[in-house]
BAZA-644775 format. One line per 10 residues: number of its first residue (from 1); their letters; for each residue x, y, z of N, C-alpha, C, O. Coordinates in pm, 1 decimal. Atoms other than C-alpha are relative to their C-alpha. Example, Ala and Ser with C-alpha at 12.3 -4.5 7.8 and 13.67 -1.06 7.14 Angstrom:
BEGIN
1 = AS = 89.0:-119.0:0.0:1230.0:-450.0:780.0:90.0:120.0:0.0:193.6:118.1:66.5; -82.0:-119.0:-6.0:1367.0:-106.0:714.0:-77.0:109.0:73.0:-26.1:219.8:89.9
REM end
This chain:
BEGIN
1 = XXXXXXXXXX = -27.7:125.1:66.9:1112.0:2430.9:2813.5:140.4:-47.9:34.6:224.3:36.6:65.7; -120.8:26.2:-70.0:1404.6:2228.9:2915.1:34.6:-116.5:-187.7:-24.0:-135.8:-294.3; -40.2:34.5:158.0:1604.9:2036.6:2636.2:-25.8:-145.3:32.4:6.7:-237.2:-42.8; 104.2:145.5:85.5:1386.6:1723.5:2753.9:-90.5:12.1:-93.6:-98.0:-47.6:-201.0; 136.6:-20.6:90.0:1074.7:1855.2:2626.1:18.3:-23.4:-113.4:-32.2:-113.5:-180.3; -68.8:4.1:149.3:1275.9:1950.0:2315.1:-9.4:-107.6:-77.8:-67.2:-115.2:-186.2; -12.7:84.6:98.8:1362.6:1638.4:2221.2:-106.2:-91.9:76.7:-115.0:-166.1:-21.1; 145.9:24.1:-4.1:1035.9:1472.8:2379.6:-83.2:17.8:-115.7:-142.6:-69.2:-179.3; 93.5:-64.9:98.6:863.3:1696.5:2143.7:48.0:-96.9:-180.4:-21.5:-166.6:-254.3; -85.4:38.4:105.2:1141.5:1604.6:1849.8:-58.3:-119.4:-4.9:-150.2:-109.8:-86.3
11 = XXXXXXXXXX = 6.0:130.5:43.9:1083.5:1212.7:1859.0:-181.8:-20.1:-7.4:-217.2:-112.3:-80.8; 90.6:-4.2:26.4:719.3:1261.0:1882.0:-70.2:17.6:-147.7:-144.7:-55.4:-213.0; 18.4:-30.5:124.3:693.6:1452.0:1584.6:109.4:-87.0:-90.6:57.2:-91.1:-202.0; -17.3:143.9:88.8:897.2:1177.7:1401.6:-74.9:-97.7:19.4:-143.6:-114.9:-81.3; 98.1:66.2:12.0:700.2:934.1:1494.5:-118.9:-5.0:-78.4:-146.6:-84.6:-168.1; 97.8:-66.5:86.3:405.5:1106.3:1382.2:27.7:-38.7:-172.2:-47.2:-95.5:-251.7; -36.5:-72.8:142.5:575.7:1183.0:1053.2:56.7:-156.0:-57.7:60.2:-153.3:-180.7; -39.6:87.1:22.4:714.7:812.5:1026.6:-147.4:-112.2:-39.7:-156.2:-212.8:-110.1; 103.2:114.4:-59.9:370.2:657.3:1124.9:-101.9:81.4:-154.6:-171.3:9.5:-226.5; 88.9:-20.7:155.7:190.3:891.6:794.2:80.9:-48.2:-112.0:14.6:-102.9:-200.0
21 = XXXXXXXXXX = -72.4:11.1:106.4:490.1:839.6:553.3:-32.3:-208.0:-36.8:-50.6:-263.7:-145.1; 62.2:156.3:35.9:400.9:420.4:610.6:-78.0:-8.7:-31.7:-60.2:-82.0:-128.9; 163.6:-7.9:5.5:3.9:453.7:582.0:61.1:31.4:-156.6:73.4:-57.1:-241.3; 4.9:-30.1:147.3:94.1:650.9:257.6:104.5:-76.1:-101.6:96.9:-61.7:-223.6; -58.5:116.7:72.2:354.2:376.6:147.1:-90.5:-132.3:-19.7:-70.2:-199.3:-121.0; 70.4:69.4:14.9:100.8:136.8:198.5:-128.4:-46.3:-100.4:-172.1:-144.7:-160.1; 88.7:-57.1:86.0:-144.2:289.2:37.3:23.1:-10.2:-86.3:-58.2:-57.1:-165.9; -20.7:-11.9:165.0:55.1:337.6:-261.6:49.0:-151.7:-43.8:57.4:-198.4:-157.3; -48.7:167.9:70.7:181.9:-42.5:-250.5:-122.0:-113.5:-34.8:-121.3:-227.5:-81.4; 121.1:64.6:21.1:-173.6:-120.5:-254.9:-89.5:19.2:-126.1:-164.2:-57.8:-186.5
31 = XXXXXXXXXX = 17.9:-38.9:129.4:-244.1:76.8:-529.6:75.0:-94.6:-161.3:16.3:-123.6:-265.6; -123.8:42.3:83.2:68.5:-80.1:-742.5:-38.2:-139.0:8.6:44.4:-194.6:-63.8; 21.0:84.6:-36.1:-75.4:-400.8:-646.6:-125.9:-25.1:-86.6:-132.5:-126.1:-156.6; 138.0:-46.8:50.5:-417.7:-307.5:-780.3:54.8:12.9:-157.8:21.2:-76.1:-235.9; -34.7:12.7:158.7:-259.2:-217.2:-1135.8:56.6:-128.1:-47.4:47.3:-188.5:-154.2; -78.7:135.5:111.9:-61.3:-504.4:-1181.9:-86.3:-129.6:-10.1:-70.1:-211.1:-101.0; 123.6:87.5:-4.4:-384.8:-738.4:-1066.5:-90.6:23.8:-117.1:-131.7:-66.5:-190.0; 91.3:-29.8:140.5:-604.6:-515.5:-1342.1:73.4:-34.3:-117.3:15.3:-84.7:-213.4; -78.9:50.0:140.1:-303.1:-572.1:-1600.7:-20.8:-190.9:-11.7:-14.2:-253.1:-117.8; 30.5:152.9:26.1:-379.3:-977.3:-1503.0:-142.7:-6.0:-59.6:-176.3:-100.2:-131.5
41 = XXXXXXXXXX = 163.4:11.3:14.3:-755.0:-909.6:-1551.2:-23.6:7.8:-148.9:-92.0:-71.4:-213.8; 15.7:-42.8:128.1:-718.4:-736.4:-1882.0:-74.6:125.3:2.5:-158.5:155.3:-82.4; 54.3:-130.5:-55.3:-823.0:-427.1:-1750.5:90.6:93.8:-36.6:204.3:46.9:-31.6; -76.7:-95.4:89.7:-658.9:-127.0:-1910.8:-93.0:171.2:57.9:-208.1:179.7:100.6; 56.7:-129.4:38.2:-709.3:284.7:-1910.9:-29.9:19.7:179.6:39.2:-13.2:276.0; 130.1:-2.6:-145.5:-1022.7:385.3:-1596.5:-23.0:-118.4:40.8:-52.3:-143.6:157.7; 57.7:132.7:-78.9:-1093.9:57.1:-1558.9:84.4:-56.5:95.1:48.8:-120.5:194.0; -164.1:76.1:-75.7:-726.9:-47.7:-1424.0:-16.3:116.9:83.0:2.6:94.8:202.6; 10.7:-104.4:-137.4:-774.9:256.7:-1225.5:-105.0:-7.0:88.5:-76.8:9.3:207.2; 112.8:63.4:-117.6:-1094.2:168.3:-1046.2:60.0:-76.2:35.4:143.7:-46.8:120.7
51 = XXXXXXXXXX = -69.2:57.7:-78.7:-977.0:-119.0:-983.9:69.6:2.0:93.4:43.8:-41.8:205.6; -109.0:-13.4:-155.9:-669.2:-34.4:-784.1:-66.5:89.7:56.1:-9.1:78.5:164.5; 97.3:-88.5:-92.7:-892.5:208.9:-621.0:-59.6:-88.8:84.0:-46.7:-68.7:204.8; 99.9:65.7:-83.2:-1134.8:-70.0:-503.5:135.4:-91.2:64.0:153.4:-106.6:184.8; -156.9:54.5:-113.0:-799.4:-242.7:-378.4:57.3:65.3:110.3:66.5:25.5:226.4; 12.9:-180.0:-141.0:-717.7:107.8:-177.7:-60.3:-57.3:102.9:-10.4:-86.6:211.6; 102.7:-2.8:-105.0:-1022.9:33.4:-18.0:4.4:-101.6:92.4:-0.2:-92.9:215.1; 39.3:105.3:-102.7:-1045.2:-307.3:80.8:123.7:13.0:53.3:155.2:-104.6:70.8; -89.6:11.4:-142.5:-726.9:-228.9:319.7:-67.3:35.1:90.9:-27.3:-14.7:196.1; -7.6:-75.6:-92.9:-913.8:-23.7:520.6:-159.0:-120.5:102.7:-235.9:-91.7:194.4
61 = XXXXXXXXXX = 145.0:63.1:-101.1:-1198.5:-327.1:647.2:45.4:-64.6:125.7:-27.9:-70.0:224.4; -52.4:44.2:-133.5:-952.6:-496.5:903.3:153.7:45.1:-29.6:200.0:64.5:-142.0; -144.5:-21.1:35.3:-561.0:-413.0:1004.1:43.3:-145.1:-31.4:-15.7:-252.3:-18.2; -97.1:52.4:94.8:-248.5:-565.1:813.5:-108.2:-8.6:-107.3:-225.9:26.5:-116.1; 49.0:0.6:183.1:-294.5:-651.1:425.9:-93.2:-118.0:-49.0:-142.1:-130.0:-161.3; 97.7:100.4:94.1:-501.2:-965.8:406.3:-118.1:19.5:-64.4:-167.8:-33.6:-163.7; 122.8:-66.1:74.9:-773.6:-805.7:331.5:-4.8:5.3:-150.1:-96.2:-35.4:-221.9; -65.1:-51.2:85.1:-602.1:-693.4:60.7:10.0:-137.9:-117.2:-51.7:-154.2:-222.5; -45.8:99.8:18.6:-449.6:-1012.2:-12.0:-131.3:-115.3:-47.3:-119.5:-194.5:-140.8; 134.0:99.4:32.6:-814.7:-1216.7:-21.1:-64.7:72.6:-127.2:-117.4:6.5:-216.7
71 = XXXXXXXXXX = 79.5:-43.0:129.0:-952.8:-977.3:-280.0:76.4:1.8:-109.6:25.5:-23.6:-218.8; -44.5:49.6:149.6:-709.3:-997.5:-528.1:35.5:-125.1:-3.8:29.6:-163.4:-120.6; 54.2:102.8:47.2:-688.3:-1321.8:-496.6:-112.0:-79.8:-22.7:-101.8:-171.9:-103.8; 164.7:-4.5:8.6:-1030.8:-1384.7:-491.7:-46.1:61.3:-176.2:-117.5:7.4:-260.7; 3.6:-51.7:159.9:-1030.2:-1184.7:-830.2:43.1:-40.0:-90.4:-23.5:-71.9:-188.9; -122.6:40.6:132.0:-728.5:-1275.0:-1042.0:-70.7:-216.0:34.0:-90.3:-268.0:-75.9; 58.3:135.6:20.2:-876.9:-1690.6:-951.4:138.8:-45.8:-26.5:246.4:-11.5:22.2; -128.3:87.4:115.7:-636.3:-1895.4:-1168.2:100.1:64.4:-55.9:174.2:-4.3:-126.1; -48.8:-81.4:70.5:-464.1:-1639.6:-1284.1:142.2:-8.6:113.4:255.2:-36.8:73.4; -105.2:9.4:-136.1:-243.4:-1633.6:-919.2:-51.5:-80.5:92.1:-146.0:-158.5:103.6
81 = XXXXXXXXXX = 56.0:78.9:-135.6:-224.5:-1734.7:-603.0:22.5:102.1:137.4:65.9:216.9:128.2; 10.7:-71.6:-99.2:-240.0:-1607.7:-276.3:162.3:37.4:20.9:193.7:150.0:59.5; -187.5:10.1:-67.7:170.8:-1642.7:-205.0:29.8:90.0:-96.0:99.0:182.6:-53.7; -61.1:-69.9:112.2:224.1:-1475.7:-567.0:-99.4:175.4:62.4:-20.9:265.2:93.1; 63.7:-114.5:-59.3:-23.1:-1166.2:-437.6:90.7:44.2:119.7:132.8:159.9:119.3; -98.4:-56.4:-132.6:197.4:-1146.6:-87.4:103.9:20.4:-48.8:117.8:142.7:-45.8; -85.3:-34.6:83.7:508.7:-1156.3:-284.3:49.4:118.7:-51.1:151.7:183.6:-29.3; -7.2:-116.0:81.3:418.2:-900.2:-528.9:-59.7:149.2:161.0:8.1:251.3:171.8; -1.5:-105.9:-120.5:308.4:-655.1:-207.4:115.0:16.9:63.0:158.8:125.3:101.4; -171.6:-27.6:-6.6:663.4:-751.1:-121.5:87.2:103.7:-49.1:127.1:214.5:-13.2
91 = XXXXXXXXXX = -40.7:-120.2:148.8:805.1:-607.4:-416.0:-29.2:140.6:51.2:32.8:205.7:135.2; 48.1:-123.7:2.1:602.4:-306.6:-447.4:54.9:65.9:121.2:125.9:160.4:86.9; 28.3:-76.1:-127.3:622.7:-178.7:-71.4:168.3:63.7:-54.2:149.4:180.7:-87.4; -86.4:-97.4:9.2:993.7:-45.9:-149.4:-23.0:61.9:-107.0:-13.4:184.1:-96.3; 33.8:-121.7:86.9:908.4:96.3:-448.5:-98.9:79.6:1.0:-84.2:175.7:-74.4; 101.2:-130.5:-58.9:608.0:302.7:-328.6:99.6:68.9:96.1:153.7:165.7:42.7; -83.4:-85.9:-24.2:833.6:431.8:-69.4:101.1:82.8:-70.8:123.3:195.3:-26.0; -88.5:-83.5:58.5:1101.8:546.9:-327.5:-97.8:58.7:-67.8:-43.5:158.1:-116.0; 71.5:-60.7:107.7:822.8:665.4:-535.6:-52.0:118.2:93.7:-80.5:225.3:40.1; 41.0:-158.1:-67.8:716.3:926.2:-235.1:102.8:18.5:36.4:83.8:126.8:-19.0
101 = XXXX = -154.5:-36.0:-27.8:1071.0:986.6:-131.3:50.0:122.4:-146.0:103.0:232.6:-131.4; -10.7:-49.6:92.3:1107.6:1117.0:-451.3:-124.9:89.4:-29.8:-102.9:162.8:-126.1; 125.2:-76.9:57.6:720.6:1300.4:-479.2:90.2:101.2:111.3:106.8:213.7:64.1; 61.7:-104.2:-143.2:802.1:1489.1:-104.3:142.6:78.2:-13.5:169.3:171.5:62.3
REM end
């Protein structure tokens, strides 16, 4: 091994480790996104937790967040709007990261 490989190897495995720590920030800003949509609904307890569950999900039907973005607004109706949904994914995304920064 020569001390390319090394650090070859090194920025790889950050990458890696950069490219799960986003997915699972995402994830969790999608989640956080999902509760505060069920707290518009009037959704409380399991139910506010399905919910952001079925929010989880719909990231995963096309990449980036619109996906995301069409179903809760699509849900909440009158309640928001599409800009106030992107916004609040705003928000959230640094605080899911400090919130696994702080789990790991």
């Amino acid at each position: 091994m020569t001390t390319f490989d090394d650090r070859e190897r090194a920025f790889e495995t950050k990458f890696a480790h950069d490219t799960e720590m986003l997915f699972r920030a995402e994830v969790r800003r999608n989640k956080l996104v999902g509760l505060w949509a069920a707290e518009l609904l009037g959704k409380t307890g399991d139910e506010a937790i399905s919910y952001a569950h079925e929010v989880v999900q719909s990231d995963l039907h096309e990449p980036g967040f619109e996906d995301v973005v069409r179903k809760v607004a699509a849900d909440l109706g009158d309640r928001s709007s599409t800009d106030a949904v992107r916004a609040k994914m705003l928000e959230f995304l640094p605080v899911a990261k400090a919130q696994l920064m702080t789990e790991s």
